[in-house]
N, C-alpha and C positions, 0 to 999 in steps of 0.2 A: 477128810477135812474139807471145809469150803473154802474157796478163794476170798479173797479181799472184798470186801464190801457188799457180798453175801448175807443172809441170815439163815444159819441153821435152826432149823426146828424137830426137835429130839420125835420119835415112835417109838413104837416099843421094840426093843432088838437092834432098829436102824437109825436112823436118820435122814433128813431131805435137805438137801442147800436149796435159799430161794434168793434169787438173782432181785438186786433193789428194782424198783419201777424205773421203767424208761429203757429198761434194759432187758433181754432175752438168755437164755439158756440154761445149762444146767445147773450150776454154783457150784461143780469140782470141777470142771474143767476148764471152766471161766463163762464170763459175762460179757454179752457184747453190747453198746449202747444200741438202739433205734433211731435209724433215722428219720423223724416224724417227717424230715423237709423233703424226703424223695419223692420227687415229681409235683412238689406245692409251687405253684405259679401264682408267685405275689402279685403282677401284675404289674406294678409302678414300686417295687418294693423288694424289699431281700426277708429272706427266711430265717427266723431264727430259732435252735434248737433252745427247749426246755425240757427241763427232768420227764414229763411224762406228755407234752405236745408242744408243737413249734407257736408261731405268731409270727406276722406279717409286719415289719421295720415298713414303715412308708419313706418312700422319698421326699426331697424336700418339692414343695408346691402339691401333695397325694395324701389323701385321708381315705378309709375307710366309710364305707356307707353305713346309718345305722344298722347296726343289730352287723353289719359285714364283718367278713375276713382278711380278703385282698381288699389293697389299695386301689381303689376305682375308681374315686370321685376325686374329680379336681379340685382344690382349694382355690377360692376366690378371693385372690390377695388383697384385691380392689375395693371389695365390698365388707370384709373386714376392716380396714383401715384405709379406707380412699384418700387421710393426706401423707400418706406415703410419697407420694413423689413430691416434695414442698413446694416447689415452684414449678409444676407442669401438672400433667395430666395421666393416672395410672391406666394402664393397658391390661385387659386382662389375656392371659396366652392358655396357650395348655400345660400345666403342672407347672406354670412359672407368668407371671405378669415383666415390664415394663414401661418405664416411663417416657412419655412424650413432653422434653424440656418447651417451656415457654423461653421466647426469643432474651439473651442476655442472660443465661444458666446452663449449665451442665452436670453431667455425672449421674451415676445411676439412680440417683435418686433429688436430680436436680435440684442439688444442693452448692450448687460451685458456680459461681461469678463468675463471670466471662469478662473479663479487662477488655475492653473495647477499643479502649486508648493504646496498653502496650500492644495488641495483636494487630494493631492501624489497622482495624474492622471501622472506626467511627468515619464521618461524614464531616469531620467540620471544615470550616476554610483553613485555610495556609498560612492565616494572620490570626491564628486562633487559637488556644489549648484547650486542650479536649480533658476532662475530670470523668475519671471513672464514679458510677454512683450502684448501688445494689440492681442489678439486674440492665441496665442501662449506663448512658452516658451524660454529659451535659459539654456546650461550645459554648467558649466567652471567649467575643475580639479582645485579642493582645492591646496592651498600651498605645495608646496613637491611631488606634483602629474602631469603628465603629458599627455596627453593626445586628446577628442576631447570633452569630456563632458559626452559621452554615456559611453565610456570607457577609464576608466582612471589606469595609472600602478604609480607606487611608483619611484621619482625619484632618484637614490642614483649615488652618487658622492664618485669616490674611487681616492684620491690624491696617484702618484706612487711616488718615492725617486727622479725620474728624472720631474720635475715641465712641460718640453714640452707636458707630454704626458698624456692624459685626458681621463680615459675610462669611460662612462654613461653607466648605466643598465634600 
C-alpha cells in the first residue's frame, strides 16, 4: 500500500508508489518534502519553499534584477516617488531612503508642523504673540505696542493743550 499523498501506479504482478513532486522517496514507506531553500542565499531576502522550487521574498527597500533570483538591487524610493517626503527632501540609502525635513516640519515623512509658538522655538518680542502658521510662524505687537513682531516698543500717546498737534513716542 502507498502512503498518503502518493500515487500508485499498477504493473503487472506489482505495483510502484510515486511520491508527489517536491518530494523524494519511496511511497511505502513515506515521502519526504525537498528542501529547495538549502543553502539559497537570497541576499536581501528570505527563502521561500514551493511544491517543486523556492523563490526569493525581497525585503522591504530590495528587488530582484531583471531576469534575477536574489534580491540584489536596491529600490530607489526617491526616484519612484520623489514627493514622498512632503515637505523636505527624499534621501536615497541602501535598501531604504529618508527624508531631510525642511525648517518648521517633522516626521518621517515630513509631514508634521512643528508649533513654533508652543515649543517657544519662535523669535518674537516679549510684547508680542507669536501665531503658529503651516511650516512656520508669524509676531504681531500686543495692544499698546508697536512694532514688527520681533521688536516691539510701547506706544504712548501724549495729548498737547492745542488738539492739532499729536506727538507718538
Amino acid at each position: 500500500m502507498c502512503v498518503s499523498g502518493s500515487t500508485c501506479m499498477n504493473n503487472p504482478g506489482s505495483y510502484i508508489c510515486q511520491c508527489p513532486a517536491g518530494t523524494f522517496g519511496d511511497g511505502i514507506t513515506g515521502c519526504t518534502n525537498i528542501d529547495y531553500c538549502q543553502g539559497v542565499n537570497c541576499v536581501n531576502g528570505s527563502c521561500v519553499l514551493l511544491p517543486t522550487s523556492y523563490e526569493c521574498q525581497c525585503n522591504s527597500g530590495w528587488t530582484k534584477s531583471i531576469g534575477g533570483v536574489v534580491c540584489d538591487t536596491d529600490v530607489m524610493e526617491c526616484t519612484l516617488d520623489p514627493s514622498r517626503c512632503n515637505n523636505g527632501q527624499c534621501v536615497e540609502q541602501l535598501g531604504s531612503f529618508s527624508c531631510s525635513c525642511q525648517s518648521g516640519w517633522e516626521g518621517s515623512a515630513c509631514n508634521i508642523n512643528i508649533d513654533e509658538c508652543s515649543r517657544n522655538l519662535d523669535n518674537c518680542d516679549g510684547n508680542a504673540t507669536c501665531t503658529d502658521t503651516a511650516g512656520s510662524f508669524t509676531c504681531a505687537c500686543n495692544a499698546g505696542y508697536r512694532g514688527n513682531g520681533l521688536t516691539c516698543y510701547e506706544y504712548i500717546l501724549f495729548l498737547l493743550p492745542n488738539p492739532t498737534h499729536i506727538i507718538t513716542k
